[in-house]
C-alpha positions as CSV (number, residue, x, y, z in Angstrom):
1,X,50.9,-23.7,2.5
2,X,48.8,-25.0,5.3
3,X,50.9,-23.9,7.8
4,X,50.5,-20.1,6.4
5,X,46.5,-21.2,6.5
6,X,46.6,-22.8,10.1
7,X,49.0,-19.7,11.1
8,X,46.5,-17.1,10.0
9,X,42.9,-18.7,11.3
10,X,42.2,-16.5,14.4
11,X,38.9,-17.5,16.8
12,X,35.8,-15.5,16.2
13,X,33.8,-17.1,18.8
14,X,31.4,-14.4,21.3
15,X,29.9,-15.5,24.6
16,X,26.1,-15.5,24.6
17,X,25.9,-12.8,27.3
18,X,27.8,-10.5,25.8
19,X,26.1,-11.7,22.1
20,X,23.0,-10.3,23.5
21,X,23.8,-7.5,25.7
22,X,25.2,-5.6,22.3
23,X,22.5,-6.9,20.3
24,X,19.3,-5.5,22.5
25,X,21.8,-2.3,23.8
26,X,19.8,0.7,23.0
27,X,16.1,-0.9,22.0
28,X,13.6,0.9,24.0
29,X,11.8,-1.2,26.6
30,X,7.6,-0.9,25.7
31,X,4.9,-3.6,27.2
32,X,5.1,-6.8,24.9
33,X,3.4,-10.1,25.4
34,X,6.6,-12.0,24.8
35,X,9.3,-11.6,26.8
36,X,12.4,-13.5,28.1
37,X,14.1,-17.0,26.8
38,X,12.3,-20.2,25.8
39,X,14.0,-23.1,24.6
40,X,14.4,-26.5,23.9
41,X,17.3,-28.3,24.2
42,X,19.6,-26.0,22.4
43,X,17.1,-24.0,20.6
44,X,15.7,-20.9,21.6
45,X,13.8,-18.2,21.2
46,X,14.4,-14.8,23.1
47,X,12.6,-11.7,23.0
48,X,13.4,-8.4,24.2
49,X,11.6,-5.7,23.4
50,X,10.1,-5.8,19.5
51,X,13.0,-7.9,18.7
52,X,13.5,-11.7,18.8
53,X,16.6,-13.8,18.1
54,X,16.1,-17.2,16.8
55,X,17.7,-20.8,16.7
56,X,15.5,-23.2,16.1
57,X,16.6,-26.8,14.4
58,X,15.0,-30.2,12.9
59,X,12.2,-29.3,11.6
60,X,11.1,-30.7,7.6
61,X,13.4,-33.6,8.3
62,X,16.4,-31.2,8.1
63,X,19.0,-31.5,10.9
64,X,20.4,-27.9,10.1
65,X,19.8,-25.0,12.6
66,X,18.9,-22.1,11.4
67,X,19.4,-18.8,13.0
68,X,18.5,-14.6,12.5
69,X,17.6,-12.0,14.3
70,X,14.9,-9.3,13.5
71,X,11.8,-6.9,14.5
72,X,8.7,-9.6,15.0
73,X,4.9,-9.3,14.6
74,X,2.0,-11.7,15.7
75,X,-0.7,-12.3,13.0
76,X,-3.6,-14.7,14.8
77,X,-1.5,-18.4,15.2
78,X,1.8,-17.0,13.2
79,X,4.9,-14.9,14.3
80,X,6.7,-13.1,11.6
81,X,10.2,-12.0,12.5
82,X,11.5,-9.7,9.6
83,X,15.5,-10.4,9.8
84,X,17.9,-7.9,9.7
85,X,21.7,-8.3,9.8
86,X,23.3,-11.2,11.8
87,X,25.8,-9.5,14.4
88,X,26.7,-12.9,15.6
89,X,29.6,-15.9,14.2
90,X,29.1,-16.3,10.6
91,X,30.8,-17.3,7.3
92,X,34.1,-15.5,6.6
93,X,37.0,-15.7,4.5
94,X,40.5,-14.2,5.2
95,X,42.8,-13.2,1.7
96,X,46.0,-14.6,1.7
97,X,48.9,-14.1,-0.2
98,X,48.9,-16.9,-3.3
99,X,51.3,-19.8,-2.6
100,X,51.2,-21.6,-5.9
101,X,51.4,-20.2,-9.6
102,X,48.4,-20.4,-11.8
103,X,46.5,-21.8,-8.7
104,X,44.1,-20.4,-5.7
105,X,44.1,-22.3,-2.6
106,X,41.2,-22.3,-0.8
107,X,40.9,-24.1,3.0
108,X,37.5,-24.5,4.7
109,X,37.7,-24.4,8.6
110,X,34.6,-24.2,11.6
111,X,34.5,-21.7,13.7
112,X,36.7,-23.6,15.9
113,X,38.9,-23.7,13.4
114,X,39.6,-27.2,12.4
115,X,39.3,-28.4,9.0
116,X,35.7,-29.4,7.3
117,X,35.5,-32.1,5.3
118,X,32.8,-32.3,2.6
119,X,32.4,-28.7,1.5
120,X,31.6,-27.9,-2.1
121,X,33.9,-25.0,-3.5
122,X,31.9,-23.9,-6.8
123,X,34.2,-22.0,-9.0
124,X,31.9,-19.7,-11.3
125,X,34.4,-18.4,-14.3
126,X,33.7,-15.6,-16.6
127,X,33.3,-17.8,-19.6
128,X,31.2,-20.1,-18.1
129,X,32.6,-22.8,-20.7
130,X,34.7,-25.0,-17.8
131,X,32.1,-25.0,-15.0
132,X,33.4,-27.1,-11.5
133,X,32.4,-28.2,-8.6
134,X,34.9,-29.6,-5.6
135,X,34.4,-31.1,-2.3
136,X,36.7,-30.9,0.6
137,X,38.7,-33.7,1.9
138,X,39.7,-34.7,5.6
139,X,42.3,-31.5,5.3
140,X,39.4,-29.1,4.3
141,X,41.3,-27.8,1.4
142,X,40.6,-27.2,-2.0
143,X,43.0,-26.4,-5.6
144,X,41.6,-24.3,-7.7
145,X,43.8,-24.5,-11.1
146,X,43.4,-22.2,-14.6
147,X,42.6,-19.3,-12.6
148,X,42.8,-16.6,-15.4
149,X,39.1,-16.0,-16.1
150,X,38.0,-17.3,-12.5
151,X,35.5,-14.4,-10.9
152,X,33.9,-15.6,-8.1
153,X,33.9,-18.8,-5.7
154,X,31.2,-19.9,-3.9
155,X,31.4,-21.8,-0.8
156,X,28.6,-23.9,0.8
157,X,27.7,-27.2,2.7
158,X,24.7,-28.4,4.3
159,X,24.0,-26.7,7.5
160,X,26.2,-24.5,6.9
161,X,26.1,-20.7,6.1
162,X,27.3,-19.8,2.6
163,X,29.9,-17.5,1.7
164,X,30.7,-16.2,-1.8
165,X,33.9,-14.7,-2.7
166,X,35.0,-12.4,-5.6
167,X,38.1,-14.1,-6.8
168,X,41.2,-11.5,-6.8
169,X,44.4,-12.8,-9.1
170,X,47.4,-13.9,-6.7
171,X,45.4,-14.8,-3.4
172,X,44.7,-18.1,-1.7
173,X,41.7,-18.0,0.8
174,X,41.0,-19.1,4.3
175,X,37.2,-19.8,4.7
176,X,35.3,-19.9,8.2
177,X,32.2,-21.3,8.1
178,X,29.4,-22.0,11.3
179,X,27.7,-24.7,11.5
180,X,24.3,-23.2,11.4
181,X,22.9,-21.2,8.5
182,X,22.0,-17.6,9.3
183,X,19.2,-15.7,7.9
184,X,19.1,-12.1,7.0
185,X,17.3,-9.7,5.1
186,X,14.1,-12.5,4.9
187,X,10.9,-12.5,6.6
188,X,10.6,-15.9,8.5
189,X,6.9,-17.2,9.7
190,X,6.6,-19.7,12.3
191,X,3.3,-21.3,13.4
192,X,3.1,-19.9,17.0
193,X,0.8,-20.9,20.0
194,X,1.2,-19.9,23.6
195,X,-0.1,-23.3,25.6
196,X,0.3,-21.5,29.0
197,X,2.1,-18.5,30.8
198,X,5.3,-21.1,30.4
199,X,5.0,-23.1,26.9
200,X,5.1,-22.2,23.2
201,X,4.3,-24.2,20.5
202,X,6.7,-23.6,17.6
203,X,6.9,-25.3,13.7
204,X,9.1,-23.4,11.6
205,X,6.9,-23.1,8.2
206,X,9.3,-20.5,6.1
207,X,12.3,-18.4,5.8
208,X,11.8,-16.6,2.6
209,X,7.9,-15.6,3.2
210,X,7.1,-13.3,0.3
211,X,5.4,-9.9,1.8
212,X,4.6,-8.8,-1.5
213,X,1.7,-11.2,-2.1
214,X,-1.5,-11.2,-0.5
215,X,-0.7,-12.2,3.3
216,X,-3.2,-13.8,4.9
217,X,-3.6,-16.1,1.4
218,X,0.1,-16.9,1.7
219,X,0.1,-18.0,5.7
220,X,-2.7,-20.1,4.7
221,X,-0.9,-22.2,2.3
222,X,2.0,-22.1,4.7
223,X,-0.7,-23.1,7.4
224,X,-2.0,-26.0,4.7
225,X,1.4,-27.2,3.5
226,X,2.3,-28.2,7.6
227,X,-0.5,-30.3,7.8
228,X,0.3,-31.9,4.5
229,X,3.6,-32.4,5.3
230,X,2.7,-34.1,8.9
231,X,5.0,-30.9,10.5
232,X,5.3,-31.1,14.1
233,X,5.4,-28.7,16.4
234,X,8.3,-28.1,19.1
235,X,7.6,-27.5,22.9
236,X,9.4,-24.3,24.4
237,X,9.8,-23.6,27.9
238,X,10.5,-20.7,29.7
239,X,13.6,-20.1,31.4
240,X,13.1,-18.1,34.4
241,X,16.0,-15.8,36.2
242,X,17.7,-17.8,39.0
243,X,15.8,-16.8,42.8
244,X,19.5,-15.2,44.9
245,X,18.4,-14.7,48.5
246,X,19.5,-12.2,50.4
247,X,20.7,-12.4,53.9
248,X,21.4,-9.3,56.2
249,X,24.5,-8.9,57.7
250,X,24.5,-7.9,61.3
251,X,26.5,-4.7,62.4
């Protein structure tokens, strides 16, 4: 069985130019205050246009990343970017034909796919009665038995972006998961300073703000609940375009 799992794993992985070039293809160009990449160490913020991609990591004590894409707005020290859908690497699952009577086999591999160990596979059946949780060992897989009334199986990890699946009778599953959790469909709020023309100050404060309470209330217990919590802010540079000189060629 996990040679037919190995056998059908096949690389998702997109190079960060290319990433970007289809994400900002076709957003009209209009005078912003933000432009270009900042980053530190290997997170980053880039802005193009009235659109912003995000990967920002470690903050609240969590060593997760988390990362989204999404229209963005300034509102005096915050930046809210509204998250639309992820086009990059994210959590997947491949159907399989089942290998094993009265079983579903599930495998968890990263992106690059080698097995993840540590994974909790949450059956959820329809009668609720028998509910389970399991954790993947060194071989990332997972046996799922009594499958008659299972109807969907959740997978998640720390750090990890989750995938739920909607169990169908006779079918073993290959799960990809990346090792960063992507945000979509949320409004996420930074606290955002520019310190000069080449640093931002950046603490990640939410990424489920709720726009449908009273704003300016709401950033100022996100503003409040920083403080409390002793958040501290991250230091992002600019990047700027490597300087090519140009020669002339004589004739």
């Amino acid at each position: 069985m996990q040679n037919n799992l190995l056998s059908a794993s096949v690389p998702l992985l997109v190079s960060i130019p290319l990433f970007l070039s289809i994400l900002f293809s076709g957003t009209p160009v209009a005078a912003q205050t933000l432009s270009g990449t900042y980053t530190n160490g290997t997170d980053s913020l880039v802005f193009q246009g009235d659109q912003v991609i995000f990967r920002v990591s470690d903050f609240g004590g969590l060593s997760s990343i988390q990362t989204g894409v999404g229209t963005y707005e300034r509102e005096r020290n915050f930046l809210l970017v509204h998250t639309t859908g992820y086009p990059g690497a994210k959590a997947t699952f491949q159907e399989l034909k089942g290998s094993r009577e009265d079983t579903c086999v599930i495998k968890v591999v990263g992106l690059n796919n080698y097995p993840i160990r540590g994974i909790l596979v949450e059956p959820d059946k329809v009668s609720r009665k028998e509910p389970e949780g399991h954790v993947t060992g060194s071989n990332g897989m997972i046996y799922l038995p009594n499958i008659a009334k299972l109807g969907t199986i959740t997978v998640s990890g720390m750090g990890y972006n989750t995938v739920t699946i909607d169990y169908a009778p006779g079918h073993d599953y290959l799960v990809r998961l990346a090792d960063y959790e992507v945000i979509e469909d949320k409004t996420v709020v930074f606290e955002f300073k520019e310190i000069d023309d080449e640093t931002l100050s950046v603490i990640l404060l939410t990424t489920e703000f709720n726009n449908d309470k009273k704003r300016d209330n709401e950033l100022k217990k996100l503003e409040k609940r920083a403080r409390k919590n002793n958040l501290i802010d991250k230091r992002f540079k600019k990047e700027h375009e490597p300087y090519v000189r140009q020669t002339r060629t004589g004739g």
